[in-house]
C-alpha positions as a Markdown table, in Angstrom:
| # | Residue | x | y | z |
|---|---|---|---|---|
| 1 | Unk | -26.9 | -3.1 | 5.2 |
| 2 | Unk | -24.6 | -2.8 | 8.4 |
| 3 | Unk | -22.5 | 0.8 | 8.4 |
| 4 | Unk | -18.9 | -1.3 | 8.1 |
| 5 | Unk | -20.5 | -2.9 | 5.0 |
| 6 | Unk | -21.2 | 1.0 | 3.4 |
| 7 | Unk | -17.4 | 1.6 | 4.3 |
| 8 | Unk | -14.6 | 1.5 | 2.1 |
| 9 | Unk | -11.1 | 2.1 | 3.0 |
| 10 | Unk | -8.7 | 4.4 | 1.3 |
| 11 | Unk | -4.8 | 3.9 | 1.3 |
| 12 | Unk | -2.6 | 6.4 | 0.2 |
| 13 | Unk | 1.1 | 5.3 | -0.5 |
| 14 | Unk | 2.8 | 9.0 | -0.5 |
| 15 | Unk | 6.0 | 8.2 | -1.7 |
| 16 | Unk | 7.3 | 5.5 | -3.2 |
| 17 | Unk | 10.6 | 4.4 | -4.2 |
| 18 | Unk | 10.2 | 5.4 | -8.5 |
| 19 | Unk | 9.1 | 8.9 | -8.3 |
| 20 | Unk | 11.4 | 11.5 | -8.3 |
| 21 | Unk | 11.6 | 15.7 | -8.5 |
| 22 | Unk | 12.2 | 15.6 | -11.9 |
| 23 | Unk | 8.8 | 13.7 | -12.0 |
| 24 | Unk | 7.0 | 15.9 | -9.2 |
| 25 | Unk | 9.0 | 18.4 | -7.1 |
| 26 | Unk | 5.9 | 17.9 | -4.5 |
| 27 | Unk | 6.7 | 13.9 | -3.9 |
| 28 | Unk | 7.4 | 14.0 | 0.1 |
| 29 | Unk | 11.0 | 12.8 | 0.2 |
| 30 | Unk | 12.2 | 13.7 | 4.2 |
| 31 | Unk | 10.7 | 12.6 | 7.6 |
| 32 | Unk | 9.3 | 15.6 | 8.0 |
| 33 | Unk | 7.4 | 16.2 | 4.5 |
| 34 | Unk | 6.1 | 12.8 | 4.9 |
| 35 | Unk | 4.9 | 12.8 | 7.9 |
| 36 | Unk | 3.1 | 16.2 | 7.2 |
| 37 | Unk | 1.5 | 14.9 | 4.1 |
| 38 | Unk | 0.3 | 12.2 | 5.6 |
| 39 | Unk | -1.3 | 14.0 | 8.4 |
| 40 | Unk | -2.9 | 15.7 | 5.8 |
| 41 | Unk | -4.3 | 12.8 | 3.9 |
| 42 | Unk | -5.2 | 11.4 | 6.9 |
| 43 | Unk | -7.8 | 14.5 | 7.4 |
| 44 | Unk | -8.5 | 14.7 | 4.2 |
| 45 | Unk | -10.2 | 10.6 | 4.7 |
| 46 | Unk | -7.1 | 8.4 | 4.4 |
| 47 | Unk | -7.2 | 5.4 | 6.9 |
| 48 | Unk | -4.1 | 4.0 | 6.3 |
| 49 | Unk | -0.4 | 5.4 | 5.1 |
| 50 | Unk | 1.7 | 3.5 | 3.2 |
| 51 | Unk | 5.1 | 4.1 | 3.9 |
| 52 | Unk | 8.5 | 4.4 | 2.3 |
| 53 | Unk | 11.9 | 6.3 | 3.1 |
| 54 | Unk | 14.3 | 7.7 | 1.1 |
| 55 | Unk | 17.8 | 9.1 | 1.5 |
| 56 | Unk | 18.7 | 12.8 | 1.4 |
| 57 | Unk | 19.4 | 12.7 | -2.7 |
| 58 | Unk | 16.0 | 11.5 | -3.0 |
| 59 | Unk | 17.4 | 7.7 | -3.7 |
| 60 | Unk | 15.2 | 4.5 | -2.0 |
| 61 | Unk | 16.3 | 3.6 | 1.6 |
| 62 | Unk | 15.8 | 1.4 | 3.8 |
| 63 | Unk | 18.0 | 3.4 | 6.7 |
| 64 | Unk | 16.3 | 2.3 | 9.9 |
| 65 | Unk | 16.4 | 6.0 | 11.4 |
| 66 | Unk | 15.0 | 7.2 | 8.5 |
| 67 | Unk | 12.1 | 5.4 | 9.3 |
| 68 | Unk | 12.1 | 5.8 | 13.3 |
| 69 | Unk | 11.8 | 9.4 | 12.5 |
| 70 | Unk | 9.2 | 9.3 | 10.1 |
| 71 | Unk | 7.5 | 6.8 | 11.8 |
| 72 | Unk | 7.6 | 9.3 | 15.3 |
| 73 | Unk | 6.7 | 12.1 | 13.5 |
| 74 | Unk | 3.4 | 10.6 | 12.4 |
| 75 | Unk | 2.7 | 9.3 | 15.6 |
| 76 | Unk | 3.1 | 12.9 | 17.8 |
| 77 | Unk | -0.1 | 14.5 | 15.6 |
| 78 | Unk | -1.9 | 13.0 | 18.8 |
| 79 | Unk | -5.0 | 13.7 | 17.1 |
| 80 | Unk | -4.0 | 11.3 | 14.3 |
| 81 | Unk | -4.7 | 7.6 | 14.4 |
| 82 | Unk | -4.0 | 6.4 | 10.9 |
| 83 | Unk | -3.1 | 3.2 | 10.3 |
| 84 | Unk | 0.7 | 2.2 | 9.4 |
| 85 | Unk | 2.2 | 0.0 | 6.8 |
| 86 | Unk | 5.7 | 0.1 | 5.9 |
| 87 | Unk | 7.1 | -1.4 | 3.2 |
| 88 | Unk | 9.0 | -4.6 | 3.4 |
| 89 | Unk | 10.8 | -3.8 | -0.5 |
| 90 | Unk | 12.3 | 0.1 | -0.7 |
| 91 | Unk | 14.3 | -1.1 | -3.8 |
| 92 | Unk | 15.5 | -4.0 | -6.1 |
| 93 | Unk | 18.7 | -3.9 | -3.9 |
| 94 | Unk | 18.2 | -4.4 | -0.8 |
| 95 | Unk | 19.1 | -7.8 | 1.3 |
| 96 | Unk | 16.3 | -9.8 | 3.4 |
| 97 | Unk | 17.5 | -8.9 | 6.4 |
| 98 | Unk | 17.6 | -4.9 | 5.4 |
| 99 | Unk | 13.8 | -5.2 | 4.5 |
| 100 | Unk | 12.7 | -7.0 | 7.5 |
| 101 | Unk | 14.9 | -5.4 | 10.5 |
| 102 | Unk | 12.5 | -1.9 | 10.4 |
| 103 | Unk | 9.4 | -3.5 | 10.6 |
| 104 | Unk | 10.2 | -5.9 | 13.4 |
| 105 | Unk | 11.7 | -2.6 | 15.5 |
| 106 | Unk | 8.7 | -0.2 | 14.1 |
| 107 | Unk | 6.1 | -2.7 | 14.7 |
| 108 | Unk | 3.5 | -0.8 | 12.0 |
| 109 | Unk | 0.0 | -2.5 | 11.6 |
| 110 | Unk | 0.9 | -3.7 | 7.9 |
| 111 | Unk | 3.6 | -4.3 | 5.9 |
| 112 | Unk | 3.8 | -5.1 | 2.2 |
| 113 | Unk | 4.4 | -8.7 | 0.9 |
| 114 | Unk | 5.4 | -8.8 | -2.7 |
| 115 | Unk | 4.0 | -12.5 | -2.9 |
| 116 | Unk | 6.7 | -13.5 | -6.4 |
| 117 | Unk | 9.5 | -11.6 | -8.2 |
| 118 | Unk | 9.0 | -9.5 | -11.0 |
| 119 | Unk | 11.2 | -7.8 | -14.0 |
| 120 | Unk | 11.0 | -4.3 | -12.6 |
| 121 | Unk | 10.2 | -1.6 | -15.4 |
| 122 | Unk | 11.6 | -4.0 | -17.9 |
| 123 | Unk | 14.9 | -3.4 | -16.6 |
| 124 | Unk | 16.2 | -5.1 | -13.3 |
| 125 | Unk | 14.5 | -8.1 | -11.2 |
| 126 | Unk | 12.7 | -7.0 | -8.1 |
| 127 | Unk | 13.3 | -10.0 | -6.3 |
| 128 | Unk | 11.0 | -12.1 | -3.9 |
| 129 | Unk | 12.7 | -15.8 | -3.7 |
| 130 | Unk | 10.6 | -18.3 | -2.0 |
| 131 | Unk | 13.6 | -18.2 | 0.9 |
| 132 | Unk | 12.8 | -14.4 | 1.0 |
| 133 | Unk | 8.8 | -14.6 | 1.3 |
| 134 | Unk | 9.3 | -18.2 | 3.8 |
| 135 | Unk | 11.3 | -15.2 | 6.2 |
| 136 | Unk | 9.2 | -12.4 | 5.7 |
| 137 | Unk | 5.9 | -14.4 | 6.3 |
| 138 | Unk | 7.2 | -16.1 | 9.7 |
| 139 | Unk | 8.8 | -12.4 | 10.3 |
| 140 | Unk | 5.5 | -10.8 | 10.4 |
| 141 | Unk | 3.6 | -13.6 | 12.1 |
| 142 | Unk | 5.8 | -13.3 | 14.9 |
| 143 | Unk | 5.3 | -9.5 | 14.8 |
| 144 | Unk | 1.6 | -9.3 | 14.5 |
| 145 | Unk | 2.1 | -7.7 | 11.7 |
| 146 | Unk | -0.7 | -8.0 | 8.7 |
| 147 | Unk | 1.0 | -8.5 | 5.5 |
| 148 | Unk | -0.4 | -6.7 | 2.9 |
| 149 | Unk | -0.2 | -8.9 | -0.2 |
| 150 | Unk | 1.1 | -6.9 | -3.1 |
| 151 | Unk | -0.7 | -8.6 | -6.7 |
| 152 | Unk | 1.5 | -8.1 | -10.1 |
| 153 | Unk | -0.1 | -10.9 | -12.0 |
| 154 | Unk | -1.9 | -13.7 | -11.7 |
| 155 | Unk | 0.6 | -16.0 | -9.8 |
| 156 | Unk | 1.4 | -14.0 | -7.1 |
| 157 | Unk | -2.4 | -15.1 | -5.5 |
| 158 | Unk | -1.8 | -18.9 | -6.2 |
| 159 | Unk | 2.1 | -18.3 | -4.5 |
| 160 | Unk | -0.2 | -16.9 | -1.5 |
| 161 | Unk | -2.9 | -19.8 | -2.0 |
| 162 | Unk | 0.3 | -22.1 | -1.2 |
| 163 | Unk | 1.9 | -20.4 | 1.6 |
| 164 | Unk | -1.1 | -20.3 | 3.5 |
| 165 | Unk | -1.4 | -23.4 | 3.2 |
| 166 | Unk | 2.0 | -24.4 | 4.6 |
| 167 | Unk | 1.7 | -21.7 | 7.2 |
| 168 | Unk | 4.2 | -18.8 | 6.0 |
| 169 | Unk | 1.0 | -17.0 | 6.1 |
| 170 | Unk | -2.1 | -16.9 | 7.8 |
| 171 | Unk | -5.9 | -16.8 | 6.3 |
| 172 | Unk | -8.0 | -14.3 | 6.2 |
| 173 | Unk | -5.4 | -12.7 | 3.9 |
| 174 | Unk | -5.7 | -9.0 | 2.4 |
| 175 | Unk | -4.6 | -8.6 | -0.9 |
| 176 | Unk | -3.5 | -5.4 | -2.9 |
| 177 | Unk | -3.8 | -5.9 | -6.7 |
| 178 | Unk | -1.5 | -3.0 | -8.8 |
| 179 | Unk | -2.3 | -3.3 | -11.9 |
| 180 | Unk | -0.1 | -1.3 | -15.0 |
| 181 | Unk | 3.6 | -1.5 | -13.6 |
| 182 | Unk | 5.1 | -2.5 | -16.5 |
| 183 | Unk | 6.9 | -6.1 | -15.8 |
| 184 | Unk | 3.3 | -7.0 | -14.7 |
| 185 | Unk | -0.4 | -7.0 | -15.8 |
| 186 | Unk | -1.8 | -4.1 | -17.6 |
| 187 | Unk | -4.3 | -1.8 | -15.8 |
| 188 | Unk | -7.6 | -3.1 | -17.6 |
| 189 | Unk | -11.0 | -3.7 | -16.1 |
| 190 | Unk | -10.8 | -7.0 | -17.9 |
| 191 | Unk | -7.5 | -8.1 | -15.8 |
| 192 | Unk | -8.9 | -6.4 | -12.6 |
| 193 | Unk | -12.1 | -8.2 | -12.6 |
| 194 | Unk | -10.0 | -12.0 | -13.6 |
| 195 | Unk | -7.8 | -11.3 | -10.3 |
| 196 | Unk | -10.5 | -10.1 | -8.1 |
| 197 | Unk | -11.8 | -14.0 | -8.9 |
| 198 | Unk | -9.1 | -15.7 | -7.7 |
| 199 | Unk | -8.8 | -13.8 | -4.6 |
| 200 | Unk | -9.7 | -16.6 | -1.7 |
| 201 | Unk | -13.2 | -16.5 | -0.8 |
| 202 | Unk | -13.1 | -14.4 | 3.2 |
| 203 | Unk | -10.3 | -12.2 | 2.0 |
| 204 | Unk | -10.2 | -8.8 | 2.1 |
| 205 | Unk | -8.8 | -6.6 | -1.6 |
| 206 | Unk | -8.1 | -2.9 | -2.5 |
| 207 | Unk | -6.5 | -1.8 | -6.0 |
| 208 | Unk | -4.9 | 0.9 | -8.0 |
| 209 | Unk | -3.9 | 1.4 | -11.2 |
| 210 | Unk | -0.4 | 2.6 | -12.0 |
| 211 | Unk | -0.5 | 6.6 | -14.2 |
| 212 | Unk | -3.3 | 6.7 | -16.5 |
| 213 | Unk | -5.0 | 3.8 | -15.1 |
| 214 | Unk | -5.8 | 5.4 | -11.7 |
| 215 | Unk | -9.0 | 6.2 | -11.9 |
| 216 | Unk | -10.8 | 3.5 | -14.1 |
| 217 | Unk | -9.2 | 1.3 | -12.0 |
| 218 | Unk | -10.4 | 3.2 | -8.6 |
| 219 | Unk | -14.3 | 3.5 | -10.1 |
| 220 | Unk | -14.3 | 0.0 | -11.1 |
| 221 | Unk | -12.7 | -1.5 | -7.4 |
| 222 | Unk | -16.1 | 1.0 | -6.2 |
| 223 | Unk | -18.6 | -1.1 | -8.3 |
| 224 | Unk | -16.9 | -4.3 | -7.7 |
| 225 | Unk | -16.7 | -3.7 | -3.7 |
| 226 | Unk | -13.2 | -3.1 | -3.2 |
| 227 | Unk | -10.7 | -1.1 | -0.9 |
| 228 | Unk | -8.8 | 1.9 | -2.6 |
| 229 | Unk | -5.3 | 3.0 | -2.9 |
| 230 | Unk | -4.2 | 5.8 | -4.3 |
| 231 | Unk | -0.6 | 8.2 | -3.7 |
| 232 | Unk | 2.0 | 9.3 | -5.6 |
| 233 | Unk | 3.8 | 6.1 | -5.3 |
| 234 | Unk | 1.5 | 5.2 | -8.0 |
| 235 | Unk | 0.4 | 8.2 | -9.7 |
| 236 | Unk | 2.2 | 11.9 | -9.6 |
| 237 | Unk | -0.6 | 13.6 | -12.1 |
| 238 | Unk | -3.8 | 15.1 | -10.5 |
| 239 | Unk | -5.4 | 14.6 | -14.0 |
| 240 | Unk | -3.8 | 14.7 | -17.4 |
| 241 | Unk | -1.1 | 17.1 | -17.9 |
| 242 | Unk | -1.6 | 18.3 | -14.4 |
| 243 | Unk | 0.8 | 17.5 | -11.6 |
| 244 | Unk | -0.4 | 17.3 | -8.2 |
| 245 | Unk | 0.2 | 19.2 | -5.4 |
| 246 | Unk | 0.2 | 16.6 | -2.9 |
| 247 | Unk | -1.4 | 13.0 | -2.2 |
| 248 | Unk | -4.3 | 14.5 | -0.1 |
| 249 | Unk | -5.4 | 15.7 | -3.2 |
| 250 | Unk | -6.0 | 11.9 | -4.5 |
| 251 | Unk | -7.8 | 11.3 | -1.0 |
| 252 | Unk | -10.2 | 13.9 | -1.2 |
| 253 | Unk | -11.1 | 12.7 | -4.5 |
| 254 | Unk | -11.7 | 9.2 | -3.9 |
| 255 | Unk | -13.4 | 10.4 | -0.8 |
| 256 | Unk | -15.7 | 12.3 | -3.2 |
| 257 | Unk | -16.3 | 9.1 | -5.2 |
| 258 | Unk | -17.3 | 7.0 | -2.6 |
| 259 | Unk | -19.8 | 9.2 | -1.6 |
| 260 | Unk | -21.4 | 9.5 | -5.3 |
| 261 | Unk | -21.8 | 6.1 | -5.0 |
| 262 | Unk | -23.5 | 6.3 | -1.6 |
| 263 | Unk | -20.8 | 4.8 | 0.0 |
| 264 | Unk | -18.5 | 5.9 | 3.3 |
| 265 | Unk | -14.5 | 6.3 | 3.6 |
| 266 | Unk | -13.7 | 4.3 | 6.6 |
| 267 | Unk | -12.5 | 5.8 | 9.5 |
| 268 | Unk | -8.7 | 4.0 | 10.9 |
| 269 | Unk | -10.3 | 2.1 | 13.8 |
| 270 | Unk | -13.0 | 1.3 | 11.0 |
| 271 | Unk | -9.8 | 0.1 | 8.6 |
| 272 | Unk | -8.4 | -2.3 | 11.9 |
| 273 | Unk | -12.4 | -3.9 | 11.8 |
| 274 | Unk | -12.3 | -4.4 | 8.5 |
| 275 | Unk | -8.5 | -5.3 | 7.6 |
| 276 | Unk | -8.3 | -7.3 | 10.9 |
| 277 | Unk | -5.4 | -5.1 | 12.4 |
| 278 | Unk | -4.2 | -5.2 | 16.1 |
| 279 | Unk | -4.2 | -1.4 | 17.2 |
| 280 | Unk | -0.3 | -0.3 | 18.1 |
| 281 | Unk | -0.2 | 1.4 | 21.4 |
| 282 | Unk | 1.4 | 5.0 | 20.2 |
């Protein structure tokens, strides 16, 4: 068994657009608290930080200096080489051309691709047209940008399956099944082990399961040979009842898991092999 085969990598999406302080007062909502809790999660094993902005009341944004900050006070921990992916949604409101402008100024290593639209929480549309993922794919092509493709349900692979075949995006994909967000498929080992078999054969897959469903979810993506994910974006309890204190708490636990299972959190340059990333000069 080669070492990158013994490695798995470990995202952690710190913030989010859903959670808010009346959820966790410890969800990172400024530059600076994000950028500080990633560095953290970054030593605590994270490869790669997923990223999101908000404004000052704690609302989504996709407010380009919001990220230039945050994305600059990541990058002066010198000593830090975690991977970056930004997100290409932020919120149910935003226009095409508000999602796409940051990453194609930021340049990050990944960015999210929400391959369908979905009814968000049961109560709004989160929406992903066909015109919207046709722009975003060519967008990020033209960026050298690795979309990260975000996995509600079933369709969302076969809408991928299509548009790599007409070029909007570009085999080997990853994929990033989030399973429990209600609008979409419930966080069961049953629907995680059905998606995992229509992922296209080469690609590479992480998961996470939404509240409760974090860790069966994480222990079965271990036995079935998966990437992780894990944040507050996803999850804002340490364990039931029990809040966390920040996301490098969920690193070092999945870290922990991995090992049990004689297995290896990969380092960032270890996440760029794997993933297929091209290495931002910082």
């Amino acid at each position: 068994m080669s070492d990158l085969k013994k490695k798995r990598v470990i995202s952690v999406a710190v913030t989010g657009s859903w959670p808010t302080h009346d959820d966790n007062p410890n969800v990172p909502f400024t530059p600076k608290e994000i950028a500080e809790d990633v560095y953290e999660c970054w030593k605590a094993g994270a490869a790669i930080a997923h990223i999101h902005v908000r404004n000052d009341d704690g609302s989504p944004s996709t407010d380009f200096n919001k990220y230039k900050e945050t994305i600059e006070r990541i990058r002066a921990y010198k000593d830090c080489d975690i991977c970056l992916n930004m997100t290409s949604s932020g919120s149910v409101d935003f226009g095409d051309e508000e999602r796409i402008y940051p990453l194609q100024q930021l340049l990050p290593e990944m960015a999210s691709y929400d391959a369908g639209t979905l009814n968000w929480q049961h109560r709004t549309v989160f929406m992903n047209p066909p015109s919207f993922l046709e722009k975003l794919g060519h967008a990020l092509q033209e960026s050298n940008i690795k979309p990260e493709i975000e996995i509600f349900d079933a369709g969302m692979i076969y809408n991928s399956i299509y548009y790599v075949k007409k070029g909007v995006l570009k085999a080997p994909c990853h994929y990033q099944i989030v399973l429990g967000c209600p609008g979409g498929m419930t966080s069961t080992i049953e629907n995680l082990v059905f998606l995992r078999t229509l992922i296209p054969k080469g690609s590479t897959w992480a998961a996470c399961g939404i509240g409760q469903g974090h860790l069966p979810i994480m222990m079965a993506t271990i036995a079935m040979g998966g990437h992780l994910r894990v944040g507050m974006e996803d999850n804002v309890y340490y364990r039931k009842g029990v809040l966390a204190d920040n996301n490098a708490q969920f690193v070092a636990r999945a870290k922990r898991l991995l090992e049990e299972a004689d297995l290896e959190a990969a380092t960032p340059d270890e996440a760029r092999e794997i993933y297929g990333l091209t290495r931002k000069i910082l």
